[in-house]
C-alpha positions in Angstrom: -13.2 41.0 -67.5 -14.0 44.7 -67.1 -14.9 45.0 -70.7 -18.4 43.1 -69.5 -19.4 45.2 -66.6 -22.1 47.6 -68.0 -24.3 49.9 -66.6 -26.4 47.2 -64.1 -22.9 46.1 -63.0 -21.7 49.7 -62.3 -25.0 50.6 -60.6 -24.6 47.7 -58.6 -20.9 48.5 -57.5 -22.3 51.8 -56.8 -25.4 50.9 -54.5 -22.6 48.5 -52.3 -20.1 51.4 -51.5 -23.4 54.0 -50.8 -24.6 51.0 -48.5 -20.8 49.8 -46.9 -19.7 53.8 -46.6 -23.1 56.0 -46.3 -23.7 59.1 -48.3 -21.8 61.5 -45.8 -18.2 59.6 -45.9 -18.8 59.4 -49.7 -19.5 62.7 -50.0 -16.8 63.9 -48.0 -14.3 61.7 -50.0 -15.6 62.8 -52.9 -15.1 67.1 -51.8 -11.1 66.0 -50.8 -10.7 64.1 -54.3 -11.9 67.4 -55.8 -9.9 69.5 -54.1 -6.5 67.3 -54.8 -7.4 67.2 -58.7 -8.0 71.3 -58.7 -4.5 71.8 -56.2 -2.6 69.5 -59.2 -4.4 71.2 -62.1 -3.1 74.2 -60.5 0.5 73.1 -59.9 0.8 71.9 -63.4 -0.2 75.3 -64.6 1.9 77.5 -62.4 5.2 74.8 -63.3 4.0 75.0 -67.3 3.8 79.0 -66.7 7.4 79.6 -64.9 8.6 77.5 -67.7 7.8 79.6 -70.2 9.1 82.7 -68.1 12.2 81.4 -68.2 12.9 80.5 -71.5 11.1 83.7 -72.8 13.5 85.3 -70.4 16.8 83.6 -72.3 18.1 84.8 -74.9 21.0 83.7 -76.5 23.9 84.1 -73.6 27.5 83.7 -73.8 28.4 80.9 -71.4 32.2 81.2 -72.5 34.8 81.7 -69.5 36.3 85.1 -68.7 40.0 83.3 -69.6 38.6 82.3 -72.9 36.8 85.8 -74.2 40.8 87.1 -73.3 42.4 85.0 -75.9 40.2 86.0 -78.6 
């Protein structure tokens, strides 16, 4: 079904949310959808970089217990 819209189709969908919401609320919308992609871009890149922080940080530890490194 969505394969078939096409451009009149999406011009059409278009020209019923200008006329239903008016070019102030869509505008506005459109600003706070903006924003939300940018703050998760963001996130993902901050997350991604403390990520590679810590595993540049680690190097090869020894995890063993203090009981254990005794007997050997």
């Amino acid at each position: 079904m969505l394969n078939n819209i096409g451009l009149p189709g999406l011009l059409l969908i278009a020209v019923v949310v200008l006329v239903l919401f008016g070019r102030g609320k869509i505008s506005s919308l459109m600003g706070e959808v903006g924003k939300g992609i940018t703050a998760f871009k963001k996130g993902v890149k901050d997350g991604t970089e403390e990520i590679e922080q810590a595993n540049s940080g680690d190097e090869a530890k020894d995890v063993t217990p203090e009981s254990e490194k005794d007997k050997v």
